[in-house]
C-alpha positions in Angstrom: -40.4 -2.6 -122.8 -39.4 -2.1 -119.8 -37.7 -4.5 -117.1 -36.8 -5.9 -113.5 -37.8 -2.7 -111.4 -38.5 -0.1 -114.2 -41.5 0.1 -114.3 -44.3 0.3 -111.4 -45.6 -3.0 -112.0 -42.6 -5.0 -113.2 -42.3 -7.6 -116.4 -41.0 -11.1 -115.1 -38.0 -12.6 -116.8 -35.6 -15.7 -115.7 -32.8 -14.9 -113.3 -30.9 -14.1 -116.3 -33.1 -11.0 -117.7 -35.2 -13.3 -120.5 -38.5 -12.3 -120.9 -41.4 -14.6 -120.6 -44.8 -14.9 -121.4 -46.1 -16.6 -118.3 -44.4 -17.9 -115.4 -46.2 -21.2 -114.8 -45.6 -23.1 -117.8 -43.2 -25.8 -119.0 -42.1 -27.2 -122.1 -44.2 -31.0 -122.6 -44.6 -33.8 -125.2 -48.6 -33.8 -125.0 -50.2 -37.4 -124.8 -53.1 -37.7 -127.8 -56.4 -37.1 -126.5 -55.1 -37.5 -122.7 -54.2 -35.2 -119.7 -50.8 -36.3 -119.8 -47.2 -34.9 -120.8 -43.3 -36.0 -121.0 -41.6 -32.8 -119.8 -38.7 -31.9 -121.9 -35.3 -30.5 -121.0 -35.5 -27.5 -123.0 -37.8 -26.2 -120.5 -35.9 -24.1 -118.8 -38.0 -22.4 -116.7 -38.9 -25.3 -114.8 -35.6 -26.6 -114.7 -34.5 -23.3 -112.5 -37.1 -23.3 -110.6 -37.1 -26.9 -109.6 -33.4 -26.5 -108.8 -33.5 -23.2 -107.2 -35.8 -24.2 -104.4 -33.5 -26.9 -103.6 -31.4 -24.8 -102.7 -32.9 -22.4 -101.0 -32.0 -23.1 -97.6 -28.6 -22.3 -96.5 -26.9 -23.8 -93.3 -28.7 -22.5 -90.1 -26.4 -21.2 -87.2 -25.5 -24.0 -84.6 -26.3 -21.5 -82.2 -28.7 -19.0 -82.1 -30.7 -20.2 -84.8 -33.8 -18.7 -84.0 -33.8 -15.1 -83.8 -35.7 -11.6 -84.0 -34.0 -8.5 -85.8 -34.1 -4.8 -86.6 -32.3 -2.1 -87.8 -31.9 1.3 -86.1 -29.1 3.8 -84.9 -26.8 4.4 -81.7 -26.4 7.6 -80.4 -23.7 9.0 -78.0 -25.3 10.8 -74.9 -22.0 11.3 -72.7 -18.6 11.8 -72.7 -16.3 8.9 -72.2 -13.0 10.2 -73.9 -11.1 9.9 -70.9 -11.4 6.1 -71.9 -11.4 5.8 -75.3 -10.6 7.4 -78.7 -13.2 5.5 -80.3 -14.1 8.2 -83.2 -17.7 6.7 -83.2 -18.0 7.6 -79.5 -16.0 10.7 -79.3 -18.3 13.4 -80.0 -22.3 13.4 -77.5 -24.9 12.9 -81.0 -23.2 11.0 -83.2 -25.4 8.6 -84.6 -24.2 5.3 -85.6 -26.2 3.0 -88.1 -26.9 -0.2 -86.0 -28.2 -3.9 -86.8 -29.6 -5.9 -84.3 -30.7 -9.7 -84.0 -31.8 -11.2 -80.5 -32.2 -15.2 -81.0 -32.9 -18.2 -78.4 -29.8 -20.3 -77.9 -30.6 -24.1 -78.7 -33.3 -24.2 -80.7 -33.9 -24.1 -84.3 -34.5 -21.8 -87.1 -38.4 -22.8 -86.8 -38.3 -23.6 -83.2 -41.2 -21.3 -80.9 -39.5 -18.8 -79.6 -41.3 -18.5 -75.7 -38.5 -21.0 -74.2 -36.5 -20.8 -71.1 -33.1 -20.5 -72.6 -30.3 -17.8 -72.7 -31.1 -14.9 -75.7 -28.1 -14.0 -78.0 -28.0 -10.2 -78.6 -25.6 -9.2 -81.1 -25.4 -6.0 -82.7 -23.6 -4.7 -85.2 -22.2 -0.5 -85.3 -21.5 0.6 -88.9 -19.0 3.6 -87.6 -16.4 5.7 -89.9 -14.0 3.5 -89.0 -15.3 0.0 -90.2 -18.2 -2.6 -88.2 -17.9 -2.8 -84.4 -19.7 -5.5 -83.3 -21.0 -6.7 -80.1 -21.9 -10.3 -79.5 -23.8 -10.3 -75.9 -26.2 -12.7 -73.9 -29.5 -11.3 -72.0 -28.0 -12.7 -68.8 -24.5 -11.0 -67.2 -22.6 -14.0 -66.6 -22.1 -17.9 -68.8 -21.9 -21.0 -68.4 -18.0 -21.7 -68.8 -15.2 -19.9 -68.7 -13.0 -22.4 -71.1 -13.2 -22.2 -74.5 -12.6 -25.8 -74.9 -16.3 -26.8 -73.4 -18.4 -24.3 -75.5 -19.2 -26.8 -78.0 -20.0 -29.3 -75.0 -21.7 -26.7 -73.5 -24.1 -26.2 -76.5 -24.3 -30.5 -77.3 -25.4 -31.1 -73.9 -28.4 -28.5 -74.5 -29.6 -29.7 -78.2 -30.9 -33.1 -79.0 -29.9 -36.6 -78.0 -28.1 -37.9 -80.3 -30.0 -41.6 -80.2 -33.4 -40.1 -79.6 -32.9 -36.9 -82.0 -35.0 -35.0 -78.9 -34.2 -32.8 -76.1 -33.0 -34.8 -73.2 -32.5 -33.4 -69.2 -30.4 -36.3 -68.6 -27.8 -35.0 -71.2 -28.5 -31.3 -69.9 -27.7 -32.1 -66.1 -25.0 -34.7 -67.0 -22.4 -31.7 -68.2 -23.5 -29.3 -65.4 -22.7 -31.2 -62.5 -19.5 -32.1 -64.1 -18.9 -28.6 -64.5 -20.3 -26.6 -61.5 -18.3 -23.4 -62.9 -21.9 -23.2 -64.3 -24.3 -22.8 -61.4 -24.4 -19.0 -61.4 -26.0 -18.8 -64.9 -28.0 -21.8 -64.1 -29.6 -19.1 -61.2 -30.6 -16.7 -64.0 -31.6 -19.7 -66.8 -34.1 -20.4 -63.9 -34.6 -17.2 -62.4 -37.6 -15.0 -63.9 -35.6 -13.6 -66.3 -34.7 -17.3 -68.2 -38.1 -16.6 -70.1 -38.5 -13.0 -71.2 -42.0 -11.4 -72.2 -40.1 -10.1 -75.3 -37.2 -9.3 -76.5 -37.8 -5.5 -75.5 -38.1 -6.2 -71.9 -34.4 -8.0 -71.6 -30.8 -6.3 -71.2 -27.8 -7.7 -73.1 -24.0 -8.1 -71.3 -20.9 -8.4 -73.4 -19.9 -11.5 -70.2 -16.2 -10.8 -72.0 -13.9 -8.1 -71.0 -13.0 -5.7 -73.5 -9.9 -3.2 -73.0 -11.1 0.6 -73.8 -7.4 2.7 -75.0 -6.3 5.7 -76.0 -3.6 7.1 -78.2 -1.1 7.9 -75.5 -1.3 4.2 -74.5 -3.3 4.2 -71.5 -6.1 1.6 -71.4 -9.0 0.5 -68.8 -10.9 -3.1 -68.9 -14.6 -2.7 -69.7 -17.7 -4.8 -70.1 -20.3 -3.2 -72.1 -24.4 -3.6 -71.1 -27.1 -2.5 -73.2 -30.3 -1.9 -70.5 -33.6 -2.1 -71.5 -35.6 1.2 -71.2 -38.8 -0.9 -71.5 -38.3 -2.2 -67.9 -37.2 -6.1 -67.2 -40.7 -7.8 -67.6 -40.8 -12.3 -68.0 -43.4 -15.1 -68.8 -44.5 -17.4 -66.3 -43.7 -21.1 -67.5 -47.4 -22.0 -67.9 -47.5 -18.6 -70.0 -44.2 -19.7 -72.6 -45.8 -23.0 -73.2 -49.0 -21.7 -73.8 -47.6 -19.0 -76.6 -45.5 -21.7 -77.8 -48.2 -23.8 -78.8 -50.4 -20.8 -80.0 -48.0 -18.0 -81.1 -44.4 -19.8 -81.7 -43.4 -16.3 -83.4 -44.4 -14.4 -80.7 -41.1 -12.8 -79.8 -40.0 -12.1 -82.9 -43.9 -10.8 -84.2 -43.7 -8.2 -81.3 -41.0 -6.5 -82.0 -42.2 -6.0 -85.4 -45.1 -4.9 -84.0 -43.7 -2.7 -81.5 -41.6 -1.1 -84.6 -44.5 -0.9 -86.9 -46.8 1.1 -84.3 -43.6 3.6 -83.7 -43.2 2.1 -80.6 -39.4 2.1 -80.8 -37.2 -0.2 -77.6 -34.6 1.8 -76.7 -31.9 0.1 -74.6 -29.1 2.4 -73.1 -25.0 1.5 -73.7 -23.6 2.0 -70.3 -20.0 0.3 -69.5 -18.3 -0.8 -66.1 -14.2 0.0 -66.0 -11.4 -1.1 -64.3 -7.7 0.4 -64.6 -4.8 -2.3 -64.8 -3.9 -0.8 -61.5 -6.9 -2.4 -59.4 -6.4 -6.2 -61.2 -4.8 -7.3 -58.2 -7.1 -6.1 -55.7 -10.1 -7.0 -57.8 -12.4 -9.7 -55.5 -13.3 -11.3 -58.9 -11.2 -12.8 -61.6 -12.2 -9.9 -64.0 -11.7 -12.6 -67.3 -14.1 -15.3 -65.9 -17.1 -15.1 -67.9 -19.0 -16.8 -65.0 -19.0 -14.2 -62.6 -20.2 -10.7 -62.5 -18.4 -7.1 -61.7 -20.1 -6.1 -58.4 -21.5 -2.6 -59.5 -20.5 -1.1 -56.0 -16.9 -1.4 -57.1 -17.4 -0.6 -60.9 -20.5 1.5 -60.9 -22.0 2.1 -63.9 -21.2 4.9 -66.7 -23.7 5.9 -69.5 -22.6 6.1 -73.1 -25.4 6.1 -75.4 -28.3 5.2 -76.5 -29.9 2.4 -79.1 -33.0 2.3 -80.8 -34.8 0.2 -83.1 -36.8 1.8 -85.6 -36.9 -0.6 -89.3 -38.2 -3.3 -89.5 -35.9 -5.6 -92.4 -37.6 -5.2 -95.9 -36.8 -8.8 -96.6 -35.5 -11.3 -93.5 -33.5 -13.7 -95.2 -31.2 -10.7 -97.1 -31.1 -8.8 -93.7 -31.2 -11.2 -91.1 -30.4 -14.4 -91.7 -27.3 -13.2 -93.7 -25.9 -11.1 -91.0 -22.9 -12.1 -89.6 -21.7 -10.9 -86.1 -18.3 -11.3 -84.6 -16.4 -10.2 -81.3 -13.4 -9.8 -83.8 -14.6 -6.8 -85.1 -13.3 -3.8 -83.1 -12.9 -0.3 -84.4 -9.8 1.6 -82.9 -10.1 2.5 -79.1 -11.7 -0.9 -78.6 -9.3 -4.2 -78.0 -9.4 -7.6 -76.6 -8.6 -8.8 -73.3 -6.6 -11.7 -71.5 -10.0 -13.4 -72.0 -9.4 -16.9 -73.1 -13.2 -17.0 -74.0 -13.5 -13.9 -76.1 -9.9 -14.8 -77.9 -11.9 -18.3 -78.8 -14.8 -16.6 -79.9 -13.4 -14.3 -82.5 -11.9 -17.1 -84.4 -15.3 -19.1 -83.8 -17.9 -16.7 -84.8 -16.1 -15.7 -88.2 -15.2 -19.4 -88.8 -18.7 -20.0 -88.3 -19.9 -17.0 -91.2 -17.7 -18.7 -93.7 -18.8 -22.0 -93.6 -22.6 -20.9 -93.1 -22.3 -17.6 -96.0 -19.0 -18.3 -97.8 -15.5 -16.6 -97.7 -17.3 -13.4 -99.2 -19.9 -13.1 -96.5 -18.8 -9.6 -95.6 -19.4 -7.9 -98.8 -23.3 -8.7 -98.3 -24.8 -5.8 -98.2 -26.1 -6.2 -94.7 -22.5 -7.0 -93.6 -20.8 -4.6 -95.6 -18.8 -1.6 -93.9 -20.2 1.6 -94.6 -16.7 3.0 -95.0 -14.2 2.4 -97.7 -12.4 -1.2 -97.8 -9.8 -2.1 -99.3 -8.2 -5.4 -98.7 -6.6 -6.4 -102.0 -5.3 -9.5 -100.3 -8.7 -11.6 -99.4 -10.0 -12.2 -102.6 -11.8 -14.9 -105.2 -13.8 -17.4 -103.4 -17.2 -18.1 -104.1 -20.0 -15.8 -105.0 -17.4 -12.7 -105.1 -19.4 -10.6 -106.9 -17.6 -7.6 -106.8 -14.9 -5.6 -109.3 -12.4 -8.4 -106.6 -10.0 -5.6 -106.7 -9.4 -5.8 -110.6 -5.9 -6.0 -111.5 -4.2 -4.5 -107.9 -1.7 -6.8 -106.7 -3.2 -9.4 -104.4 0.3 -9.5 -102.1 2.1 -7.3 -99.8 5.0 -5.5 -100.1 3.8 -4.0 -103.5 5.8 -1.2 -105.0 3.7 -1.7 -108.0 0.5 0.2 -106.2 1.7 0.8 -102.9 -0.6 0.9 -100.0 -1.2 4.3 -97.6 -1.3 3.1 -93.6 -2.7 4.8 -91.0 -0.2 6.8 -88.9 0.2 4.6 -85.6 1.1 7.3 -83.0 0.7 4.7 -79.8 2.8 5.5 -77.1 4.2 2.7 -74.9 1.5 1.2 -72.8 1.9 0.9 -69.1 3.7 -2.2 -68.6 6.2 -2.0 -71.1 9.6 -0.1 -71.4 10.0 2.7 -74.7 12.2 -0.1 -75.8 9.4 -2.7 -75.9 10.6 -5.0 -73.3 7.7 -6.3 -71.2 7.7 -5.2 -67.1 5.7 -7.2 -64.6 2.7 -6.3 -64.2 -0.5 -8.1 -63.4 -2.3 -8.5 -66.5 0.6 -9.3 -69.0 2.9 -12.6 -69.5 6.2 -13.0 -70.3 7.3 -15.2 -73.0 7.7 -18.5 -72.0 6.6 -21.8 -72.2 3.1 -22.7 -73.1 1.1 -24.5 -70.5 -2.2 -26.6 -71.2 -4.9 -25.1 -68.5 -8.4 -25.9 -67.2 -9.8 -23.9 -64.4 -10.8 -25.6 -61.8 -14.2 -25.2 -59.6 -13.7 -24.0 -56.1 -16.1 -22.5 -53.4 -15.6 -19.0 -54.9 -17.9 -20.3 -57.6 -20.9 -20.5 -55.6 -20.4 -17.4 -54.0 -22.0 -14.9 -56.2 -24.8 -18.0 -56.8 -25.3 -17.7 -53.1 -25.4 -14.2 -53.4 -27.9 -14.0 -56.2 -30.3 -16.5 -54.0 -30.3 -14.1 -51.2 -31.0 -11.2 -53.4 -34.3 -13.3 -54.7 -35.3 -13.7 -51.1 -36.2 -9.6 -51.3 -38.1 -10.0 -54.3 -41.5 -11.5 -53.4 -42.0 -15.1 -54.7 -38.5 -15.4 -56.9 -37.0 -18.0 -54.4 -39.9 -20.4 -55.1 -40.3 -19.4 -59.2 -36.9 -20.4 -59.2 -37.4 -23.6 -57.3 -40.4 -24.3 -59.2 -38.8 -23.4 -62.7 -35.4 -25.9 -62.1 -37.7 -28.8 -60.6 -39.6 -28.7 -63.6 -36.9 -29.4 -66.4 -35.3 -31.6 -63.5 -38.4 -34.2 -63.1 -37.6 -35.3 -66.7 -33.9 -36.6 -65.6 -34.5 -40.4 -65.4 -31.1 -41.0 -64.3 -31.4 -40.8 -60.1 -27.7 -40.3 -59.6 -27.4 -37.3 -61.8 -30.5 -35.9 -59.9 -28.7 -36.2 -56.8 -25.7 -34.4 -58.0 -27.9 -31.9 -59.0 -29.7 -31.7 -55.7 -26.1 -30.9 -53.9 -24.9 -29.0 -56.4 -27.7 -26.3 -55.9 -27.1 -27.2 -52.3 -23.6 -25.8 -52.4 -25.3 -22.5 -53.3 -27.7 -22.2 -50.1 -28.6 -25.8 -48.2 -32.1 -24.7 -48.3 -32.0 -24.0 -51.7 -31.0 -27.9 -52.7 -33.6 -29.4 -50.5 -36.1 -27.0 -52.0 -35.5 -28.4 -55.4 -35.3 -32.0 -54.4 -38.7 -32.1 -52.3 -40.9 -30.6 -55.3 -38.7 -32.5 -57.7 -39.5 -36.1 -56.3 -43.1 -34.9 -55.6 -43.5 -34.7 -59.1 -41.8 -37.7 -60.5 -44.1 -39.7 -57.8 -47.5 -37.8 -59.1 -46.7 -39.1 -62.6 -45.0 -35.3 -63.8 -48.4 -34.0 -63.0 -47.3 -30.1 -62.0 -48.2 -26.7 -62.5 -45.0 -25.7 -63.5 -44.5 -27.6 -66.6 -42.0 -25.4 -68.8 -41.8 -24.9 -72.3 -38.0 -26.2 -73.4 -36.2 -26.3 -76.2 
């Protein structure tokens, strides 16, 4: 008799290999004559069953909850080892195994997914070398640039926590107290806030990555994927319609897309900077709320990826995956980016308490090379050989451990003796300082910018007008609507009276409006 898989059409057992004759039956006292039973505790079957489906469900992200995914490959189409030794991008065709999972921000797991509301991109590179991840949004810039608010950030954006529903008071409240935001509040409300798909929508690493070499030079990069579908977006009245009819739509097309060979393509291309230029740059080139203006760092090509698998089961492939900016293959390193430093402590955190300490042996976690890490070990659900009898500590003569060679030369900045030199992105050690960044003018320049550039683009100026005044005609509060109104006035004085006449026009029509959005 065969078992599990063996066989075409498999025999069922219990999840620990016992064959059974049926798989709907439990063990019962029978009543005489009746339709009754008293259900024993011998039956086991039952008993696992009962107890396995409640606990099915595992924690769902905070963030980025509700999501689509796919699997393909990245491919290197030009050279770039003048800034990088990366070994997975060091040679035009290699082909990288890749994971993918685009998700709306705030809502939940079982949320529509046809809302105005930044998309999480996250991928995941299986190279030689161990996972290089890249945790991205669809839009180029974010709301903060301190690490401290990103769980404010995120509160003010979920549900009230009196009312347990979505609440523009709440939303508005945090922005206007922190106006740092108001460029990515021009894209949240701009056409591309509500994408047709996730296809037709580019992803930005908003953190700065350093790109080195061997020999110790290094250039600051932030990494795009671009869409080779084209940039394509739902009207509002279109989102709530789909969200009320097709709350899967997002997710179901790519499937689709993937199913009828119809593989998105988006292509890696990354902007650079040398150390050298920091102090001429015209943008702090760490602030996650502002973008690199491509006439200064123009675009370079790297590669291409492409979604071709769908997963073969979702929750094993998709909701499992973990992504975090911590994981960086050589060639690739953090910046001085407070927010990227927060956010590779943060997303890992986060896989642990969601997956458990073991989370990246799972197979759709799991590095396709060899690990060995005979230190991180036990825990929960560790089922594999845990290293057997290695020594679990360092400095081990008993097995000792083989290193990579590091043949790093001294990086600009510092003497052969290690001794730091001035220079524009380092610090020297000192005392630590609590810091905030303040919001100056220079915020609402690349807003202002961005406002302008929709004047070129027929009917963007008023989508966006119409867009904001929508979620903003559910503020009751009229204070914060007034903050709001001269916040958005700082970007172009137009712009704020725009948004306050077809506000108040349809808070005094009773919220009658065209322009109703579908929110989270």
């Amino acid at each position: 008799m065969g078992l599990g898989h063996e066989t075409e059409t498999p025999y069922y057992t219990l999840a620990e290999g016992q064959p059974r004759s049926s798989n709907v039956t439990s063990e019962q006292l029978r009543t005489n004559g009746g339709g009754g039973g008293f259900v024993l505790l011998t039956s086991t079957q039952l008993l696992e069953t009962l107890a396995h489906f409640s606990r099915e469900r595992i924690p769902e992200r905070t963030v980025h909850a509700k999501a689509s995914g796919a699997r393909g490959y990245f491919e290197v189409t030009d050279d770039i080892s003048d800034l990088t030794d990366a070994e997975f991008l060091n040679t035009i065709g290699n082909n990288t195994e890749a994971l993918v999972r685009i998700a709306t921000t705030g809502p939940e797991r079982g949320s529509a997914d046809t809302v105005r509301d930044f998309r999480g991109f996250a991928v995941k590179l299986k190279t030689k070398e161990g996972n290089q991840d890249f945790v991205m949004n669809n839009q180029p810039v974010f709301f903060v640039r301190d690490p401290v608010k990103f769980p404010s950030l995120n509160r003010s954006h979920k549900r009230n926590a009196a009312t347990n529903s979505s609440d523009q008071d709440m939303f508005w409240d945090f922005h206007v107290h922190n106006q740092e935001s108001i460029h990515a509040l021009m894209f949240l409300f701009g056409d591309r806030g509500l994408p047709s798909s996730v296809r037709h929508t580019n992803a930005y690493t908003g953190n700065t990555y350093k790109l080195t070499k061997a020999d110790g030079t290094y250039h600051y990069a932030r990494i795009h994927f671009l869409t080779n579908q084209g940039i394509e977006y739902l009207s509002n009245a279109e989102g709530a319609r789909l969200a009320g009819t097709q709350p899967d739509w997002h997710m179901l097309d790519l499937q689709e897309a993937i199913k009828s060979r119809n593989y998105p393509s988006w292509n890696l291309c990354v902007q650079t900077i040398h150390p050298s230029a920091l102090s001429d740059a015209s943008i702090d080139v760490f602030d996650m709320t502002k973008v690199w203006p491509h006439q200064q760092y123009p675009l370079r090509k790297v590669g291409r990826l492409v979604l071709n698998r769908n997963p073969s089961n979702w929750f094993a492939e998709i909701e499992q995956a973990a992504f975090s900016p911590s994981n960086m293959v050589r060639g690739i390193e953090p910046s001085p980016d407070p927010m990227l430093q927060a956010r590779m402590f943060a997303y890992p955190d986060a896989a642990r308490y969601r997956l458990g300490i073991n989370y990246q042996f799972l197979p759709t976690n799991a590095a396709k090379c060899e690990v060995y890490c005979p230190t991180e070990r036990d825990g929960k659900m560790n089922f594999t050989s845990n290293y057997e009898g290695d020594p679990n500590y360092t400095g081990t003569g008993i097995k000792p451990l083989s290193f990579v060679a590091s043949d790093l030369k001294p990086a600009p900045g510092r003497s052969p003796g290690g001794n730091a030199v001035h220079t524009f992105d380092r610090t020297e050690a000192g005392v630590p300082v609590s810091f905030a960044s303040e919001v100056t003018d220079k915020d609402f320049e690349q807003a202002t910018a961005l406002w302008h550039l929709m004047g070129k683009q027929e009917g963007a100026q008023d989508r966006l007008v119409n867009n904001a005044s929508a979620h903003i005609s559910g503020v009751k509060t009229k204070w914060i609507r007034d903050k709001v109104y001269a916040m958005f006035g700082k970007v172009d004085k137009s712009l704020g009276e725009k948004i306050q006449a077809v506000t108040e026009k349809k808070i005094e029509h009773n919220h009658e409006h065209p322009h109703k959005t579908a929110w989270h």
